[in-house]
C-alpha positions in Angstrom: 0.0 0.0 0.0 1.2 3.8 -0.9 0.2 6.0 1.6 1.3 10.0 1.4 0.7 12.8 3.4 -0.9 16.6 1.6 2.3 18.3 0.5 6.0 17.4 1.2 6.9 13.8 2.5 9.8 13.9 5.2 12.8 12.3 3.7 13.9 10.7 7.3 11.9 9.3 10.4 10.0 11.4 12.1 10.6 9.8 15.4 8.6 10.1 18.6 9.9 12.9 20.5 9.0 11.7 24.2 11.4 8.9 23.6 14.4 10.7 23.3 13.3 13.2 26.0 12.9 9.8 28.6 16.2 8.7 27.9 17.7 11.9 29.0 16.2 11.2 32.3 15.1 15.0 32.9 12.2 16.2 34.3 10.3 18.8 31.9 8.5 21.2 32.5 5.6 23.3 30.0 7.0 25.7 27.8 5.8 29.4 29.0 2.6 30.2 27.8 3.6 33.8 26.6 6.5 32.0 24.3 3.3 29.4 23.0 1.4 32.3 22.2 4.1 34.6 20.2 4.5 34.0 16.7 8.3 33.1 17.9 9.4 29.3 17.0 10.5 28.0 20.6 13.1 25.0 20.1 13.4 22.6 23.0 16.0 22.2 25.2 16.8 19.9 28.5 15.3 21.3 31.4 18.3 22.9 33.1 20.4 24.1 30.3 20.0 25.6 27.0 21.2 22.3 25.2 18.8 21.1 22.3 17.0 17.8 22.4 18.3 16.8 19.3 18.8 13.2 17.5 20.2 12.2 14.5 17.2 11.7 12.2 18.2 8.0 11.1 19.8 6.7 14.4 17.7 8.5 16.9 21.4 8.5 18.7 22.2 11.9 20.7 25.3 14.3 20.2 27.8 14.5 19.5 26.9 14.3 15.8 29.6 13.2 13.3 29.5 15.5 10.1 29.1 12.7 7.7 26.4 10.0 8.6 27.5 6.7 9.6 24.5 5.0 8.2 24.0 7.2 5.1 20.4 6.9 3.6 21.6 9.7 0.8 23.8 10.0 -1.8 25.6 13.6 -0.6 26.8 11.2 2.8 25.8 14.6 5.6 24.4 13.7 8.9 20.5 14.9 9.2 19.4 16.0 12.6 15.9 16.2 13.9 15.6 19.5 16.2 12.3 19.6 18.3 10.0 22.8 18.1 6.7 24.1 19.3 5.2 27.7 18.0 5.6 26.3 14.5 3.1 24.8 12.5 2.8 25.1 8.8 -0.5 26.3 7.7 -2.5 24.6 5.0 -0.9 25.2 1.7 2.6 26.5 3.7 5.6 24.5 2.2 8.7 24.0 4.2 10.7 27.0 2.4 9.0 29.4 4.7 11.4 27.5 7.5 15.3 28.4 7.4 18.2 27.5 10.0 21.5 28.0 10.8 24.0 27.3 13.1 27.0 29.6 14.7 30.2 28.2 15.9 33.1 29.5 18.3 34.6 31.2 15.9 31.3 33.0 15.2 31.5 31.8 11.6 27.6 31.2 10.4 26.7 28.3 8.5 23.3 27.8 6.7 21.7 24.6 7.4 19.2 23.0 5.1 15.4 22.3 6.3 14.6 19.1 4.7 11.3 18.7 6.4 8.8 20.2 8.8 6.0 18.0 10.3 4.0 17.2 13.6 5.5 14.5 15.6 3.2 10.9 15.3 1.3 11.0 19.0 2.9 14.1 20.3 0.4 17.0 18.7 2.5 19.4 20.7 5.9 19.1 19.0 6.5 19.8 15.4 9.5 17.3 14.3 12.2 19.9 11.7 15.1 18.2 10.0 18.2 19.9 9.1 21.2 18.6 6.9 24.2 20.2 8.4 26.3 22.2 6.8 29.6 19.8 4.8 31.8 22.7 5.9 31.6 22.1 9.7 33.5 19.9 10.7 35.1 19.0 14.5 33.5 22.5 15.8 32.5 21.3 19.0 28.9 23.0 20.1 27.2 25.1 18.0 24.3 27.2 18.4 21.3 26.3 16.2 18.0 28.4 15.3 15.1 28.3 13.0 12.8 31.2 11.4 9.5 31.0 10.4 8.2 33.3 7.9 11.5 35.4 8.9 10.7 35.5 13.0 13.8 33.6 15.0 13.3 30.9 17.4 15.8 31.1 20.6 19.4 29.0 20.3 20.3 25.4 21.6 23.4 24.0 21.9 24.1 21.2 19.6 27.4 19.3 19.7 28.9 18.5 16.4 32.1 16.5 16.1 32.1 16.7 20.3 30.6 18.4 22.8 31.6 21.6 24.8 33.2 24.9 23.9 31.6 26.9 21.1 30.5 30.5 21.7 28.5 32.0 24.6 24.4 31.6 25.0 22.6 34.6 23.7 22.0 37.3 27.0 18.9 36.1 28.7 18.8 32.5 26.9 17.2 30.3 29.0 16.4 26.7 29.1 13.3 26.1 27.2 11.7 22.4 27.6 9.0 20.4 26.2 5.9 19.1 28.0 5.6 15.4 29.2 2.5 13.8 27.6 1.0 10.3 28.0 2.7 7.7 25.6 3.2 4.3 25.7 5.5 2.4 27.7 8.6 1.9 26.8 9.2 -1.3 29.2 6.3 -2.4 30.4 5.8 -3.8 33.5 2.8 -6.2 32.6 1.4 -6.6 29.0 -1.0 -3.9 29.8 -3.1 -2.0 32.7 -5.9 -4.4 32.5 -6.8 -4.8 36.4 -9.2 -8.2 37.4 -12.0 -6.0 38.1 -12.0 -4.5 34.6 -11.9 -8.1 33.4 -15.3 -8.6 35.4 -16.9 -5.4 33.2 -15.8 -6.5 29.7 -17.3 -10.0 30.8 -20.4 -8.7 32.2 -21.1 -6.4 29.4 -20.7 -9.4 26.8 -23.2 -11.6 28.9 -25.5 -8.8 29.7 -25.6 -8.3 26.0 -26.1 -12.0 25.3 -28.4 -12.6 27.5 -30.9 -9.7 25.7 -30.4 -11.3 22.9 -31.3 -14.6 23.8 -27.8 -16.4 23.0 -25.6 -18.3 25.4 -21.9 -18.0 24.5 -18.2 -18.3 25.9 -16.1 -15.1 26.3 -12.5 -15.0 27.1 -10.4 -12.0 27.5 -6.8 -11.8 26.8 -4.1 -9.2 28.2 -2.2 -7.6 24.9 0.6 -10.7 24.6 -1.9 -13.2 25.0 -2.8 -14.4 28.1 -5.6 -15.2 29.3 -7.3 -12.9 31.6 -10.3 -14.7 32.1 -12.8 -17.3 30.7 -16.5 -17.6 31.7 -18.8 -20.3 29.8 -22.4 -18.9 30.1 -25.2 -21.6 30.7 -26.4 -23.8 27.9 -23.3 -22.6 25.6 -21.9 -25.1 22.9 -19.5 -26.5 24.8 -17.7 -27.9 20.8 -17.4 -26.3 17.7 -16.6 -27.3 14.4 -14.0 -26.3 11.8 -15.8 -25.2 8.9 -13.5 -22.9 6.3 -15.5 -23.6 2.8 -13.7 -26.8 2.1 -14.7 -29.8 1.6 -16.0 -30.9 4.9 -15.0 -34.1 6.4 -16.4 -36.2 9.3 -14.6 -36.0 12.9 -13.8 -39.0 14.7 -16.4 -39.7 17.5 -13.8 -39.4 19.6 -11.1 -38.0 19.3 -12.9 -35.2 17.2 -10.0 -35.1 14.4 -10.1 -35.5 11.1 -7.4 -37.1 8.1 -7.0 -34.8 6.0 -5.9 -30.7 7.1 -8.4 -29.2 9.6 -11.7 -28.7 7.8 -14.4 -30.4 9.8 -12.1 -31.1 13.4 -14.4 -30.5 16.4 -12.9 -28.5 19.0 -13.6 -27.2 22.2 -15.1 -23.8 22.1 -13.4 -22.2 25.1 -10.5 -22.4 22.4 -12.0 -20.4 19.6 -13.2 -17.5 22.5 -9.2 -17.4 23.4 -7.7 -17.8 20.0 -10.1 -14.5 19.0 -9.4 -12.9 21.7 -5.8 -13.0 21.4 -5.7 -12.0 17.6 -7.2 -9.2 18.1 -5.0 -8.4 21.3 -1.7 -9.6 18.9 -2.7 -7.7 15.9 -3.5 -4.2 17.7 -1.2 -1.3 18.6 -1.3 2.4 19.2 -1.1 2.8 15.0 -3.6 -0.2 14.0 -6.7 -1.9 15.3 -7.5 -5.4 13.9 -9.9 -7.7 14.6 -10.5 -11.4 13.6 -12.5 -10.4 10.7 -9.6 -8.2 9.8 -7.9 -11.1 10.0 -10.2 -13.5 7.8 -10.0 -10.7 5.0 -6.4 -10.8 4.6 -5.5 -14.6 4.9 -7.7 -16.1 2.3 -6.6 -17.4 -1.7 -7.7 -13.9 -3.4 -7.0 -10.3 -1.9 -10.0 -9.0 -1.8 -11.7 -12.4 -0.9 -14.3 -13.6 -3.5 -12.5 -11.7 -6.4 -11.2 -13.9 -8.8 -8.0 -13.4 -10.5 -6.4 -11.3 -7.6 -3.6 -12.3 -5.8 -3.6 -14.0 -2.6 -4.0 -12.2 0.9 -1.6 -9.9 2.3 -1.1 -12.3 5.3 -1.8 -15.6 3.3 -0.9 -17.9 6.1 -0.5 -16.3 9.3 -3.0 -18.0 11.2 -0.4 -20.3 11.9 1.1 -18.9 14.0 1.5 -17.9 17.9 0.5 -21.4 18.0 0.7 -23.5 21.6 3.9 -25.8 19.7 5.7 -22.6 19.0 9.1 -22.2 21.0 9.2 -18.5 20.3 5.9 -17.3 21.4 4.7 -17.7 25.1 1.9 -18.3 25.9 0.5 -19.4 22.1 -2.6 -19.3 21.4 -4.6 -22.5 21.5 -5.5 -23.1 17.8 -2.7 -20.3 16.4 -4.1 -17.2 15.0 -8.0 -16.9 14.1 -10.3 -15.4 10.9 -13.3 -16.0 12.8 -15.5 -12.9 13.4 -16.6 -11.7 16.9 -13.8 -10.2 18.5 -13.0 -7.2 19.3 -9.4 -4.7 20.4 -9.5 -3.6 24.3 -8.1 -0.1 24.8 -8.1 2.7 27.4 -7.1 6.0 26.8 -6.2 4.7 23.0 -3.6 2.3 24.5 -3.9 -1.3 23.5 -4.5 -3.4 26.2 -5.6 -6.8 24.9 -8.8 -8.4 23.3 -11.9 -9.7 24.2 -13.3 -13.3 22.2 -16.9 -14.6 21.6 -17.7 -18.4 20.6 -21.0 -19.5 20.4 -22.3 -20.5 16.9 -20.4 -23.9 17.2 -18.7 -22.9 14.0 -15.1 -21.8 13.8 -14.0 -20.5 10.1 -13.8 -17.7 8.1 -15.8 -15.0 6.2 -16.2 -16.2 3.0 -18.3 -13.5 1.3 -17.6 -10.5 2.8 -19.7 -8.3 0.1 -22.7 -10.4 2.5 -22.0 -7.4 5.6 -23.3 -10.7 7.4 -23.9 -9.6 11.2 -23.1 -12.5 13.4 -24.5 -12.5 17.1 -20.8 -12.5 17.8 -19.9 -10.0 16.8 -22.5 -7.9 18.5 -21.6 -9.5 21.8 -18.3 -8.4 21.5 -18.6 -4.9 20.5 -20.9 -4.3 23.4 -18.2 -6.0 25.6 -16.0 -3.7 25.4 -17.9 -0.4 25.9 -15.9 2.1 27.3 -12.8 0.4 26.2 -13.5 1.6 22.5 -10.8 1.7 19.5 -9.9 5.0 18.9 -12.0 5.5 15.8 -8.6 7.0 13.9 -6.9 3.3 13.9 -9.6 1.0 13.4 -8.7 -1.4 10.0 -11.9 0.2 8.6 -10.0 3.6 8.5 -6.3 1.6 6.8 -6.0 0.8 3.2 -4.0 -1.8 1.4 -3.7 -1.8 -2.6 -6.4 1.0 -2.7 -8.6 -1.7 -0.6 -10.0 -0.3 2.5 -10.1 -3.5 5.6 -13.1 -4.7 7.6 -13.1 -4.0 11.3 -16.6 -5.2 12.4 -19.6 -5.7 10.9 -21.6 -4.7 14.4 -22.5 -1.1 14.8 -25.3 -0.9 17.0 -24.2 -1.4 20.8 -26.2 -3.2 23.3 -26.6 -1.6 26.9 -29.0 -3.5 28.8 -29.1 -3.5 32.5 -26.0 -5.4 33.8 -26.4 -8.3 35.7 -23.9 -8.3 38.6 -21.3 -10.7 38.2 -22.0 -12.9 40.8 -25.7 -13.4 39.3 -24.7 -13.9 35.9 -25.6 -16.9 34.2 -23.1 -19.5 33.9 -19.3 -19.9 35.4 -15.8 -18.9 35.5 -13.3 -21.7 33.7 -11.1 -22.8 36.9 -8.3 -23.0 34.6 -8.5 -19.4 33.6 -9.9 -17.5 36.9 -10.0 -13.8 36.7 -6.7 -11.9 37.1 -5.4 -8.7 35.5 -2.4 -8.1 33.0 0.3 -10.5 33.5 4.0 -10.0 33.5 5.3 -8.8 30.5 7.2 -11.4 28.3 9.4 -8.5 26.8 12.3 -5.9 28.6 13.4 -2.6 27.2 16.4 -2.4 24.7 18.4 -0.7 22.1 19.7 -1.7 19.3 21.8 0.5 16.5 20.3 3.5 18.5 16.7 2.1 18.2 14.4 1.9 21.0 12.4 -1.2 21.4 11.8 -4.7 23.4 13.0 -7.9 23.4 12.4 -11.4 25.4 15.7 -11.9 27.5 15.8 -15.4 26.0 16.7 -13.7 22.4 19.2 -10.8 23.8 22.0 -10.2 24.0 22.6 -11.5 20.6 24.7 -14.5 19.5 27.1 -16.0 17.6 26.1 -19.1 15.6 27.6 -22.2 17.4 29.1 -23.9 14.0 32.2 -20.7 14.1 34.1 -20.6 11.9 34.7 -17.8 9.2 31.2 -18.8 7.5 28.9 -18.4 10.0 27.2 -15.4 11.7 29.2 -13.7 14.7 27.3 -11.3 17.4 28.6 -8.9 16.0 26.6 -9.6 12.6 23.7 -10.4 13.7 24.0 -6.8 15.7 24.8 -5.2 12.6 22.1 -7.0 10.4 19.3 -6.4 13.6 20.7 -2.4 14.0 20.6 -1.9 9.6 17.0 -3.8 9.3 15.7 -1.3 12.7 17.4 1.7 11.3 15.7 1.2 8.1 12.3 0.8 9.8 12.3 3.6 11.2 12.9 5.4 7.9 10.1 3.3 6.4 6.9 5.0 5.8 4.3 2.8 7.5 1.5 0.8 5.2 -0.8 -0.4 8.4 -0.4 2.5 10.9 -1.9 5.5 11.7 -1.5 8.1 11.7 0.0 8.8 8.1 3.6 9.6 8.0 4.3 7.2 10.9 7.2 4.6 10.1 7.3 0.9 10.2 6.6 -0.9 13.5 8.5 -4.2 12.9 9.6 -7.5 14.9 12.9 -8.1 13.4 14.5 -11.8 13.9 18.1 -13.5 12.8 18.8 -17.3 13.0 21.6 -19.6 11.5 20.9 -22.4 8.9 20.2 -24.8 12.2 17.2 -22.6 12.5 18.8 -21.5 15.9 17.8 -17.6 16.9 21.2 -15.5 17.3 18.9 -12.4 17.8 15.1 -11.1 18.2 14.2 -7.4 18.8 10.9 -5.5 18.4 10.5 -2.3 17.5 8.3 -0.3 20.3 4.4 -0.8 19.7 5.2 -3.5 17.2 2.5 -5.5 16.9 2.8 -8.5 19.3 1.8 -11.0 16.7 5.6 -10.5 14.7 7.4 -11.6 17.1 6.5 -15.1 16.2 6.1 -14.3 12.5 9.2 -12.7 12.1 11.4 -15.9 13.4 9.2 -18.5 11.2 10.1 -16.0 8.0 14.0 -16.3 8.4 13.5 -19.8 9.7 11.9 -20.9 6.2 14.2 -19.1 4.1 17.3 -20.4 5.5 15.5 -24.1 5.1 14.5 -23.9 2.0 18.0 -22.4 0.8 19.5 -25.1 2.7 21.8 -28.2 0.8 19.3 -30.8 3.2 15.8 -29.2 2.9 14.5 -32.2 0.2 16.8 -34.9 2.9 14.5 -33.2 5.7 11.4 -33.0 4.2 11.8 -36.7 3.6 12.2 -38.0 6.2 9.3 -35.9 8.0 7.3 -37.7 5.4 6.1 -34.9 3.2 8.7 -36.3 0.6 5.7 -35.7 -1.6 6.2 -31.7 -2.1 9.4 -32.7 -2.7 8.6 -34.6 -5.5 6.4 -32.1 -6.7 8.9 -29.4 -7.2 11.5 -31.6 -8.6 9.1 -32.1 -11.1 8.7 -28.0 -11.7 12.8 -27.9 -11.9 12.9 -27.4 -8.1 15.7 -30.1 -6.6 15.7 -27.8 -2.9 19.2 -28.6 -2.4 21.0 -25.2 -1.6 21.8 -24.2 -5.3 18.6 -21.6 -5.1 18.6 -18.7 -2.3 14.6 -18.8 -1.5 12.9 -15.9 0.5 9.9 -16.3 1.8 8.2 -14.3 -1.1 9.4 -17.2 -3.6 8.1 -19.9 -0.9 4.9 -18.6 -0.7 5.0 -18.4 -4.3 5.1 -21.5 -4.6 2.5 -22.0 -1.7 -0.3 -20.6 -3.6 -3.3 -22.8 -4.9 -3.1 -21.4 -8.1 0.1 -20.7 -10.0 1.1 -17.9 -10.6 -0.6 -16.2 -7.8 -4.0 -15.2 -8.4 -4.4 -16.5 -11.6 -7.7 -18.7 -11.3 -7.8 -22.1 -13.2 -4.3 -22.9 -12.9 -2.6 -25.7 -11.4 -1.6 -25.7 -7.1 2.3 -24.5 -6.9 4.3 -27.4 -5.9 3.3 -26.9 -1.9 0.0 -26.4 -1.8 -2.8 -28.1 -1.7 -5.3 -27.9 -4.8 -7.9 -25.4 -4.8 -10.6 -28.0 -5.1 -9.8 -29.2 -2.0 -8.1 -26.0 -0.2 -9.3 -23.9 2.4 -7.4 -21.8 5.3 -7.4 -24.9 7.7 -6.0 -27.0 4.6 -2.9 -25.2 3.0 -0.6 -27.8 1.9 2.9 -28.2 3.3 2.7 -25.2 6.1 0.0 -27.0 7.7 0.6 -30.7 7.3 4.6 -30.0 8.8 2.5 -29.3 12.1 -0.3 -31.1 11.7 0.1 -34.1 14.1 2.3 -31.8 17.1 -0.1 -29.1 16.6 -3.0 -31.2 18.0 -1.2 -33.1 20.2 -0.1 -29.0 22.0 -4.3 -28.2 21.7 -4.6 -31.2 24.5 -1.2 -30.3 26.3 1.7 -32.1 25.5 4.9 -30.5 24.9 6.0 -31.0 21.4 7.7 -28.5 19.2 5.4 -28.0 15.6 7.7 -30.1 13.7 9.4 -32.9 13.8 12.3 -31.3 11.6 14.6 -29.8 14.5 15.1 -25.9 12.5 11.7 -25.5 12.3 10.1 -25.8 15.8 7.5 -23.4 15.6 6.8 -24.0 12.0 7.6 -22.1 8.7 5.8 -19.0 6.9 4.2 -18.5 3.7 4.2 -14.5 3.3 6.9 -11.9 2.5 9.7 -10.9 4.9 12.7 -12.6 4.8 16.0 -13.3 2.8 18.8 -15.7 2.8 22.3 -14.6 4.9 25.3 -15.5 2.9 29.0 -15.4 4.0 31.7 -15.6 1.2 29.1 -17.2 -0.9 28.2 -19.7 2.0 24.5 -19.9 3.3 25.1 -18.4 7.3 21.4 -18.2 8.0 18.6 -15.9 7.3 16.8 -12.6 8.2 12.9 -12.3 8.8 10.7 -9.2 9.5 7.3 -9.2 10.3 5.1 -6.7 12.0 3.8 -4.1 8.9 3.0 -4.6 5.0 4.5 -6.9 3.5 6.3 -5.1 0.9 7.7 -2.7 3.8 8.7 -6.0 5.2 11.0 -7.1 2.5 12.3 -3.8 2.2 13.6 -3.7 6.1 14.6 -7.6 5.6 16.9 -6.6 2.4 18.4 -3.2 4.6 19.0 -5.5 7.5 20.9 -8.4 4.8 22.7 -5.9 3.0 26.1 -7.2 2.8 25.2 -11.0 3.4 23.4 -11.2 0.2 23.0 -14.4 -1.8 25.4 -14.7 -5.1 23.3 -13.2 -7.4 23.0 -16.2 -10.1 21.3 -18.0 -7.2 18.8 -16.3 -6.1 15.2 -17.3 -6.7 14.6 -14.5 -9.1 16.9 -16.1 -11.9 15.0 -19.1 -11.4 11.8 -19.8 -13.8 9.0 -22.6 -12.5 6.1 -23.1 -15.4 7.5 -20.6 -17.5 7.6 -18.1 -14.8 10.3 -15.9 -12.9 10.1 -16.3 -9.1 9.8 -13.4 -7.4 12.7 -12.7 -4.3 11.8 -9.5 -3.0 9.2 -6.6 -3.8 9.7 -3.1 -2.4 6.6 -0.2 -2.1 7.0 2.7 -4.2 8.4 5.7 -2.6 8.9 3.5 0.7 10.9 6.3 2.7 9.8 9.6 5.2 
C-alpha cells in the first residue's frame, strides 16, 4: 500500500519525540505560555540548560553528531538532525521554504543549514518534528548554536554538539532553558502486558453476557491481556461446549472421539473455550497504538484472493498467518490454542487509546472464516463483543476500517449498533468462571526494554544479548553480525513510511528476527508498539528461508514424510538442495493454490494443496509439517510443531525474509514481520545488505512453469 501525506513527504523518520526526551532522564516542564502564544518558533532544550533535544534523524542517537552519517540513507553522505520545536506549525498550503536554519560556531562563523522537512511529531500533537542537513563545511566545531525562522521571525538558540561536545560561543544574553511538555505515551518497558486490572476483566465479561443474555444467546467469552494471556474465561449456561472447523472446504467427518479429522483441519471438532481465546488473542496480537485489527480483519487478509471472492487477484496480504502464535511454537509464550483466528466476533480492548488486549466470543459452534464479505453478514458474535468492550473503545482513527491496502480499504466489524442492557452483577450472571482461567489482570510482561543500533524497542531476555552461531568458523554469523544485520533492518524501519499504521507519515513498527541455517535464533528485537503477533512471524520468515535455501531441505522434508512436495517441485525444476537462495516471497510463491498467484484455473504451486480441496485450515505443506504436534499441544503435551529440528514453531508463507550469505556460503537468514508486507522485504533486504546471496542463485533467476520467481518486492516511494 502507498500512503502520502498533503504536500511534502519527510525524507527521514520522524521519530517520537518523548522517547528521546525519557532517555535523557530530565524532568520537563511546560513551555511558558507567553513564548506558546508569540508567533516566535520555541526549540526545545533539556530542562536545566539551554542544550537542544536533538537526535540524529536515522539513528535516533544523541550528540555529538559526526559531520558525515554513519548509516547514510543519501547519496551527498551529511548527517541529518531532527531539532524539536513548538510555535511552529505550517499552515495549509505552507511548504517548508517558509522554515530556514543556521547554526554559529566558536569562531562565530555562520553556517546555513538546510530544512529538509517540517512535520508534527506521530502521537505528540504538541511538537512539530524539523530536520536539518548540516552544513559539509563544519567539521570537529564542537557545540554550536542552532535556530530556525519561520516566515523570517527567529526561534531562541540550543546547543548542539557537532564532532564533540563543549566549547563553542557564549548563550545569547537572557537564553534560558526552554523544555518540552511530558504527555502520555506508551511504555517503553512495560511492566505487565498492559493495565488491564481483574475487576476491569469482570466489566468486559459482564457487558458481553449482559448483551447475550438480551439477545437470547448463550456463549463463551475470554479476555486476553495484549501478549496473550488469558485474563479470564466464563462459559455462560447452555453454551456449545464444541465447535466445528468449517473454512469452505470440503467438509470431512470427525472422529467420534477423538474429534480429528485425516485430511488438514476442515471439519475437526474443538472445544469452544479455544475459539473464544484464540479470537481474543488476535485481536490483542494484531492491535497497537497505530492499527486496530480484529478477527474479521484477519479472515479478509489470509484467504486465496486479496479482496476475498475476487477472482484473479492475488492472494491475501497475510496468506498464512494464522499459523502462528500457536501452543507448539518455541518463540511465542503463551501461544494461542488453535494459532491465529479469521473467525468474526472479536473485538481490540483499549483505554485511553492504548492497547491493552482483546476480548473473544464463541457461540455458533462454528469456527472458520468469512467467505463473502460483500454479504455485511452480522453474526451474534460480533455484537456481543462490540458491546463488551464499551468504554474500552478503538480510537476510531486506527480502526482497520479507516487503513487501506492496494487502494482496498479492511473490515473492522460488521456490528454497529451497541447493546446496553441492565448489567447483571457478576456474581448473578448466568453461567461460570473456567477454573483453569480465573479472573486476574495483565500479567508480566514477556518483553524488557532495549536498544539496538540507536533504536528503542523490546525484546524477550531469551533472544538478547545476541549470539554468535555455534558452527564458528569464518562462514557463520558472529554477534557482531547479527548486531549489525538487527541495527541496519531497525534503522531502516524507522525510515520506512508505514503501510498499516496510523497516523500517516508514521514509520514501520516491525519484529525483526536472525537465526543460523540450524534454524537456531542468534537475535530477536521489536521495534516499540510493534505489533505482538511478529514476534513469532518474524522468526518462522527467516527460519523458512534459511531451510528452504539449505543443501538438506529435500533430505528433511523426507524424512518428516512430506517427501511428496518434494517430489512435486523436482518435477517443476525445483531439486531444494541449496543451489537456489529462496525468500519467503518465492516460498509462498510456490505455496499458492493457483500458480502464478491469483491467476484462477491454474494448477496448485508445488506446496500447496489444490484449490478443489483448499481452504485456510487445509494449506498444503505449512500445515501438514505441524499437523500431528499441533494437535497433540491443543490437548497439552509438549512438542515442538515439527518434527524437523530448524523449524520448531513451523515455517511462513508470506513476505519478509532473505537468505544470509558469507563468502558465498549460506550463514542463516533474516525475517521481519510486524507491517505490510512489501515494507517487510524492504527492512529484511536493509538489514541483509552485505550478506546477500550470489546473485546467479537467487530465486529470481529461477523460472517454474515458464515463470520468474519473485525474491523481493519493495513499495514505491517506501521512505519519510
Amino acid at each position: 500500500m502507498s500512503r502520502r501525506r498533503s504536500g511534502r513527504s519527510p525524507r527521514f523518520v520522524l521519530t517520537l519525540f518523548m522517547l528521546s526526551l525519557l532517555s535523557a532522564q530530565v524532568d520537563f516542564q511546560t513551555v511558558n505560555t507567553t513564548s506558546a502564544q508569540s508567533s516566535r518558533p520555541v526549540l526545545f532544550s533539556d530542562a536545566l540548560s539551554t542544550r537542544g533535544v536533538v537526535i540524529d534523524s536515522v539513528t535516533k542517537k544523541r550528540e555529538p553528531f559526526s559531520p558525515r552519517a554513519a548509516v547514510s540513507f543519501a547519496a551527498d553522505k551529511c548527517t541529518r538532525i531532527m531539532l524539536m520545536a513548538g510555535n511552529l506549525r505550517l499552515a495549509a498550503g505552507e511548504g517548508i521554504e517558509l522554515v530556514t536554519a543556521d547554526a554559529e560556531d566558536e569562531s562565530h562563523q555562520i553556517y546555513s543549514l538546510t530544512v529538509e522537512y517540517v512535520g508534527p511529531v506521530p502521537d505528540q500533537t504538541w511538537a512539530t518534528s524539523v530536520v536539518v542537513k548540516l552544513n559539509e563545511q563544519l567539521g570537529d566545531v564542537g557545540d554550536v548554536l542552532v535556530r530556525v525562522y519561520y516566515k523570517g521571525n527567529a526561534s531562541n538558540r540550543v546547543r548542539v554538539g557537532i564532532g564533540h561536545v563543549g566549547g563553542g560561543p557564549p548563550d545569547d544574553p537572557g537564553a534560558v532553558p526552554t523544555p518540552g511538555p511530558l504527555l502520555p505515551d506508551f511504555p517503553s518497558n512495560p511492566i505487565t502486558a498492559g493495565t488491564l486490572s481483574p475487576a476491569e476483566v469482570q466489566t468486559i465479561i459482564v457487558q458481553a453476557v449482559s448483551a447475550a443474555v438480551a439477545l437470547n444467546r448463550a456463549v463463551t467469552v475470554a479476555v486476553t491481556d495484549r501478549e496473550g494471556n488469558v485474563l479470564g474465561l466464563f462459559s455462560m449456561t447452555g453454551a456449545p461446549t464444541t465447535m466445528q472447523i468449517r473454512g469452505g472446504g470440503p467438509l470431512q467427518t470427525p472422529d467420534p472421539i477423538t474429534g480429528l479429522v485425516p485430511i488438514g483441519l476442515e471439519g475437526t471438532r474443538l472445544q469452544s473455550k479455544l475459539g473464544a481465546i484464540s479470537k481474543a488473542g488476535t485481536a490483542a496480537l494484531f492491535s497497537t497504538s497505530g492499527n486496530a485489527f480484529t478477527t474479521r480483519t484477519a479472515s479478509f487478509i489470509i484467504q486465496e484472493h486479496f479482496p476475498p471472492g475476487v477472482a484473479f487477484q492475488s492472494g491475501g496480504p497475510l496468506y498464512g498467518v494464522q499459523y502462528s502464535s500457536l501452543p507448539c511454537s518455541d518463540i511465542k509464550k503463551p501461544g494461542l490454542p488453535l494459532g491465529l483466528s479469521g473467525d468474526p466476533g472479536s473485538m481490540p480492548i483499549y483505554t485511553n487509546g492504548v492497547a491493552q488486549g482483546g476480548v473473544g466470543i464463541e457461540g455458533d459452534g462454528v469456527y472458520g472464516i468469512d467467505r463473502d464479505p460483500s454479504d455485511f453478514d452480522l453474526p451474534f458474535e460480533e455484537v456481543i463483543a462490540l458491546s463488551a468492550v464499551r468504554g474500552f473503545e478503538t480510537p476510531s482513527l486506527i480502526r482497520a476500517d479507516n487503513i487501506l491496502v492496494n487502494g482496498i480499504r479492511l473490515p473492522f466489524i460488521n456490528a454497529s449498533a451497541v447493546l446496553q442492557p441492565s448489567a447483571i452483577p457478576f456474581a448473578s450472571l448466568p453461567g461460570a468462571v473456567d477454573p483453569f482461567f480465573p479472573i486476574r489482570g495483565a500479567q508480566p510482561s514477556a518483553f524488557t526494554s532495549v536498544v539496538v543500533g540507536g533504536i528503542r524497542g523490546e525484546t524477550d531476555p531469551r533472544f538478547f544479548p545476541f549470539i554468535s552461531s555455534p558452527s564458528g568458523g569464518p562462514n557463520s554469523l558472529t554477534a557482531a553480525d547479527v548486531d549489525q544485520i538487527i541495527s541496519h533492518a531497525a534503522q531502516q524501519a524507522n525510515i520506512t513510511r508505514a503501510a498499516i499504521r496510523q497516523a500517516l507519515g508514521s514509520n514501520a513498527r516491525v519484529s525483526i528476527a536472525v537465526v543460523d541455517t540450524e534454524g537456531r535464533v542468534l537475535g530477536l528485537f521489536r521495534q516499540e508498539d510493534a505489533p505482538v503477533f511478529g514476534f513469532d512471524v518474524s522468526v518462522q520468515k527467516a527460519r523458512t528461508a534459511a531451510f528452504f535455501s539449505a543443501a538438506n531441505a529435500a533430505t528433511l522434508l523426507r524424512s518428516a514424510g512430506l517427501g511428496s512436495y518434494v517430489d512435486r517441485a523436482a518435477a517443476d525444476g525445483l531439486r531444494l538442495d541449496g543451489s537456489v537462495a529462496f525468500s519467503d516471497r518465492a516460498v509462498g510463491f510456490l505455496h499458492r493454490p493457483f500458480f502464478p498467484d491469483g491467476i484462477d484455473n491454474t494448477a496448485a504451486g508445488p506446496f500447496s494443496t489444490e484449490i478443489n480441496k483448499w481452504s485456510v485450515f487445509n494449506v498444503g505443506l505449512q500445515l501438514d509439517l505441524i499437523k500431528t504436534n499441533f494437535q497433540a499441544a491443543i490437548v497439552g503435551a509438549s512438542v515442538p510443531c515439527t518434527s524437523i529440528a530448524s523449524l520448531p514453531n513451523g515455517i511462513q508463507i508470506f513476505p519478509g525474509s532473505v537468505p544470509l550469505y558469507k563468502n558465498g556460503v549460506l550463514v542463516g537468514a533474516i525475517g521481519i514481520s510486524g507491517d505490510g508486507v512489501d515494507q517487510d522485504d524492504l527492512i529484511s533486504a536493509a538489514g541483509g545488505n552485505g550478506f546477500s546471496p550470489p546473485t546467479a542463485t537467487r530465486s529470481d533467476q529461477v523460472f517454474v512453469r515458464g515463470v520468474r520467481l519473485p525474491f523481493v518486492k519493495f513499495p514505491r516511494s517506501p521512505n519519510l
